[in-house]
C-alpha positions as CSV (number, residue, x, y, z in Angstrom):
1,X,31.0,-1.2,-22.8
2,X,30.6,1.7,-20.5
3,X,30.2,0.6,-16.7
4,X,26.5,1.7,-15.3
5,X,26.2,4.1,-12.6
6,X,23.8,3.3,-9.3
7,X,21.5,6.1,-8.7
8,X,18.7,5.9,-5.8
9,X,15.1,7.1,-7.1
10,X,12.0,7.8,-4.3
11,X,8.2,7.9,-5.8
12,X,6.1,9.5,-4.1
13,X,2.2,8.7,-5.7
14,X,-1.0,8.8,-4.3
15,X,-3.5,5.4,-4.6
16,X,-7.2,5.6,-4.2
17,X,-8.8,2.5,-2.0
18,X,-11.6,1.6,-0.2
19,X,-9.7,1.1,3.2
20,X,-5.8,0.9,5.0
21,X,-5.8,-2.7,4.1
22,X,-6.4,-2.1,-0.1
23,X,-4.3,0.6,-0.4
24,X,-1.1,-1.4,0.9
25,X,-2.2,-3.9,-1.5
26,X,-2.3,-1.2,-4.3
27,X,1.0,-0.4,-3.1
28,X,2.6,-4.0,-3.0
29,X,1.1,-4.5,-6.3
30,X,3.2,-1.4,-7.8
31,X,6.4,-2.6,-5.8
32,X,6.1,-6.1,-7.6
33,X,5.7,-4.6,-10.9
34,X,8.4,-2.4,-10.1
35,X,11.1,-4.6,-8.9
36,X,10.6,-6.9,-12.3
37,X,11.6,-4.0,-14.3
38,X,14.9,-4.3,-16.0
39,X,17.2,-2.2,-14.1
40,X,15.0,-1.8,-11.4
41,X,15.9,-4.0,-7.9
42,X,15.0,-3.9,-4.3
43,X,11.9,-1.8,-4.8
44,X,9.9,-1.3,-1.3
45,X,7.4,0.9,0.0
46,X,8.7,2.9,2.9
47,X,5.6,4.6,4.3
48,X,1.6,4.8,3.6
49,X,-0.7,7.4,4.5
50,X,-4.4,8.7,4.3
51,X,-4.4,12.2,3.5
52,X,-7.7,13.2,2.0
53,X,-7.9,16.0,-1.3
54,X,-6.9,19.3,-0.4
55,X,-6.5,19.0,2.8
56,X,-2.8,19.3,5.3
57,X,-4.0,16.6,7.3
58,X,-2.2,13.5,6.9
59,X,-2.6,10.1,9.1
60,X,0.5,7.5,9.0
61,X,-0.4,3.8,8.5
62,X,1.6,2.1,11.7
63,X,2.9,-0.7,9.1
64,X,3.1,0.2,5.3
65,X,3.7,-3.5,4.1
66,X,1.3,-5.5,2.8
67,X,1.7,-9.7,4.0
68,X,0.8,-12.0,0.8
69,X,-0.3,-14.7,3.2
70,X,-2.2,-17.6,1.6
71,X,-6.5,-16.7,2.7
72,X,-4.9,-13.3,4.4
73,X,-7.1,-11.2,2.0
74,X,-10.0,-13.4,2.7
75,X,-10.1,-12.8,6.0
76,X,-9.5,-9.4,6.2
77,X,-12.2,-8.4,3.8
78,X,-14.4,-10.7,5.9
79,X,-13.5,-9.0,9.1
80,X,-13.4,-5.8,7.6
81,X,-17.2,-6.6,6.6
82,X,-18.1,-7.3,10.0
83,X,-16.8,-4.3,11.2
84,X,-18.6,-2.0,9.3
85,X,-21.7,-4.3,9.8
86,X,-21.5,-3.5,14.1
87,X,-20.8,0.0,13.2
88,X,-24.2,0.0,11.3
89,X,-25.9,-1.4,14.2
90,X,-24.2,0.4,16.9
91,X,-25.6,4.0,15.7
């Protein structure tokens, strides 16, 4: 059998989320599926940003990786919640 070669492959897609925290999750999700692929190992995602249609603007997320901590995603949609809540009350 003929020895397989090693070749290095970057992606670059866009996700649609409601917020910074979803689309790393979008993202993690994607790298999981990824690195279970046959063929496919050490998948990660380098760097995440909001950049909005048609437009050169582009804003870098300070930490692209997304922490699978047990009740993280809870919490963060519950802060996230009151956040937008003060926001509403503040204007």
């Amino acid at each position: 059998m003929k020895e397989e070669k090693r070749y290095v492959v970057q992606v670059d897609m866009y996700v649609y989320a409601k917020d910074d925290y979803s689309a790393k999750k979008q993202a993690d999700d994607i790298r999981k599926k990824l690195d279970k692929t046959k063929g496919v190992q050490h998948a990660k995602v380098t760097e995440i940003g909001e950049q909005r249609f048609a437009s050169l603007d582009y804003r870098k997320l300070d930490e692209p990786v997304h922490y699978d901590l047990p009740g993280f995603e809870e919490t963060m949609e519950n802060l996230n919640k009151i956040c937008v809540e003060y926001k509403n009350n503040k204007v």
